[in-house]
ZADO-1210 file (C-alpha; in nm, 4 decimals, padded with zeros to 6 digits):
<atoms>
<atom x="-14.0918" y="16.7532" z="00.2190" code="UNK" pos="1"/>
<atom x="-14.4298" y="16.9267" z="00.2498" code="UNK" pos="2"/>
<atom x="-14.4382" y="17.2286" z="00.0406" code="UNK" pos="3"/>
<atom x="-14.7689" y="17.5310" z="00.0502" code="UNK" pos="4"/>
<atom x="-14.9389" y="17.5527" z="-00.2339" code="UNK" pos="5"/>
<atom x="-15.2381" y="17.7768" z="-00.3203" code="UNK" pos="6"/>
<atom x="-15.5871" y="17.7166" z="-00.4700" code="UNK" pos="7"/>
<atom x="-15.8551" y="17.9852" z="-00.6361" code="UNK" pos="8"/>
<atom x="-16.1725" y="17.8977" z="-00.5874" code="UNK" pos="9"/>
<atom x="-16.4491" y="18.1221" z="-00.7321" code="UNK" pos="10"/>
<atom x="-16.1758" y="18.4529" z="-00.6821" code="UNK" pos="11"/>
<atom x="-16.0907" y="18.3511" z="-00.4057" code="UNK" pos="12"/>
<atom x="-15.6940" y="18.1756" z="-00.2572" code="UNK" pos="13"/>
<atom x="-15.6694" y="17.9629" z="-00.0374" code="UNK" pos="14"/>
<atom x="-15.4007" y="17.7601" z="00.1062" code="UNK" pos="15"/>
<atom x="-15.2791" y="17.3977" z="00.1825" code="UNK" pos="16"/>
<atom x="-14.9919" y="17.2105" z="00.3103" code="UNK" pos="17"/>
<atom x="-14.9216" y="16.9458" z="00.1059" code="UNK" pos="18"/>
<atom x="-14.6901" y="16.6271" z="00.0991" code="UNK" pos="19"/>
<atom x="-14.5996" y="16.4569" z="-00.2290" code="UNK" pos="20"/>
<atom x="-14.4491" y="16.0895" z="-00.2360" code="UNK" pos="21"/>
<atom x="-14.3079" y="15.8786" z="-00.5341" code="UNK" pos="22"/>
<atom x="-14.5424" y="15.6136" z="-00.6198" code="UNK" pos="23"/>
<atom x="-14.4070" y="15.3926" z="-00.8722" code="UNK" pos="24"/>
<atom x="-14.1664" y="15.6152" z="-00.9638" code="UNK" pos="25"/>
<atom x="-14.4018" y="15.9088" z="-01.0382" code="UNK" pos="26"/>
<atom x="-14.4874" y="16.1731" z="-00.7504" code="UNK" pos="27"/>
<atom x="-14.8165" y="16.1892" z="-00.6266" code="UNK" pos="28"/>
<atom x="-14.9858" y="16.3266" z="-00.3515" code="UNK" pos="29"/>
<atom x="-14.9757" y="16.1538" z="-00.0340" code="UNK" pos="30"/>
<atom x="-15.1570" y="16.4109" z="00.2024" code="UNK" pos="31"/>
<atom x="-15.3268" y="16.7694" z="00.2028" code="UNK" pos="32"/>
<atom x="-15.3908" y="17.0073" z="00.4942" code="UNK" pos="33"/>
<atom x="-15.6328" y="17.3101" z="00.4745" code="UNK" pos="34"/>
<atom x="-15.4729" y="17.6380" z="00.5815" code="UNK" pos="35"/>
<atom x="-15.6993" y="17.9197" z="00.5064" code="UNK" pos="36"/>
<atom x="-15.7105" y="18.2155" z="00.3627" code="UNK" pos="37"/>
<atom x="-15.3874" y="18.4491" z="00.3950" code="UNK" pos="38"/>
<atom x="-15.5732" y="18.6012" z="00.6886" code="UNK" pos="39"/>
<atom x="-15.6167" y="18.3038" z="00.8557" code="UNK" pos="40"/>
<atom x="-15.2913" y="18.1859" z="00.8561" code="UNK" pos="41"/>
<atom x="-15.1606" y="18.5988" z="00.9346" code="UNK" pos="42"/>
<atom x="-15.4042" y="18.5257" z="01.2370" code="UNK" pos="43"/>
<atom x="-15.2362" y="18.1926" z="01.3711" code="UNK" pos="44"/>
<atom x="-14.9017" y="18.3257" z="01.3544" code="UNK" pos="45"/>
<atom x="-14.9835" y="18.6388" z="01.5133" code="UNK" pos="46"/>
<atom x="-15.1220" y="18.4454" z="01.8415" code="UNK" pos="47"/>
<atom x="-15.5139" y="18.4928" z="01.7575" code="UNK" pos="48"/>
<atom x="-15.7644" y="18.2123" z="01.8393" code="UNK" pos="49"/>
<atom x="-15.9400" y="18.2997" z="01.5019" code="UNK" pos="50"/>
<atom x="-16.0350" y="17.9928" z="01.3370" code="UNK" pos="51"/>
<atom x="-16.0335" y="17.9247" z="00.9946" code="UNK" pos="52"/>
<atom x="-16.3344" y="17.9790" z="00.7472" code="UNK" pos="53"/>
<atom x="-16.3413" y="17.7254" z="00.5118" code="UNK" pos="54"/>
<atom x="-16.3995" y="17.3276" z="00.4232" code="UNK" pos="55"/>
<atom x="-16.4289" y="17.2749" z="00.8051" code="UNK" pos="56"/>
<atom x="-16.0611" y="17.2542" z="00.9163" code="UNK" pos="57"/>
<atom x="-15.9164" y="17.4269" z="01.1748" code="UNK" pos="58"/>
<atom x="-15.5729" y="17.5615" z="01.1618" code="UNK" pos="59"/>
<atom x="-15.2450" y="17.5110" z="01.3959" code="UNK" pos="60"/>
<atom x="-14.9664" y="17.6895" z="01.4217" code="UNK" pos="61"/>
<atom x="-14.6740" y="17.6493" z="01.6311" code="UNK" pos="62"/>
<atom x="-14.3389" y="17.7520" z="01.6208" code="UNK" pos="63"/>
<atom x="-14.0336" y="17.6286" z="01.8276" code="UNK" pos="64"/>
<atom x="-13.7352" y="17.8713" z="01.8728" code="UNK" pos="65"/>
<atom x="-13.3651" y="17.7478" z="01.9341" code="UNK" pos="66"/>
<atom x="-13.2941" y="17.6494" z="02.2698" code="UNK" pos="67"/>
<atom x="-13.6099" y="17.6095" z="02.4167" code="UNK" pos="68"/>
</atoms>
């Protein structure tokens, strides 16, 4: 299961989606996605085409409700 996780880089968070895997019976990380900044991600979920500032990822949100 892919968990968020947050990084401070000179003061400032950011955020990733990551995915962790057993390798040899110890976890490691299998994959990493760049996020943003809270702002970023508060902009994707609002509906705004703001894209990301940051190591050159853009962000995608989408959400599914019940039913549809």
């Amino acid at each position: 299961m892919a968990s968020i996780i947050s990084k401070k880089v000179n003061g400032q968070t950011y955020y990733y989606l990551r995915q962790m895997a057993r390798v040899d019976g110890k976890p490691k990380m299998a994959w990493e996605r760049y996020l943003g900044k809270a702002e970023d991600i508060e902009a994707a979920v609002a509906g705004s085409t703001a894209v990301p500032s940051g190591p050159g990822t853009s962000l995608l949100v989408t959400s599914q409700l019940p039913g549809r």
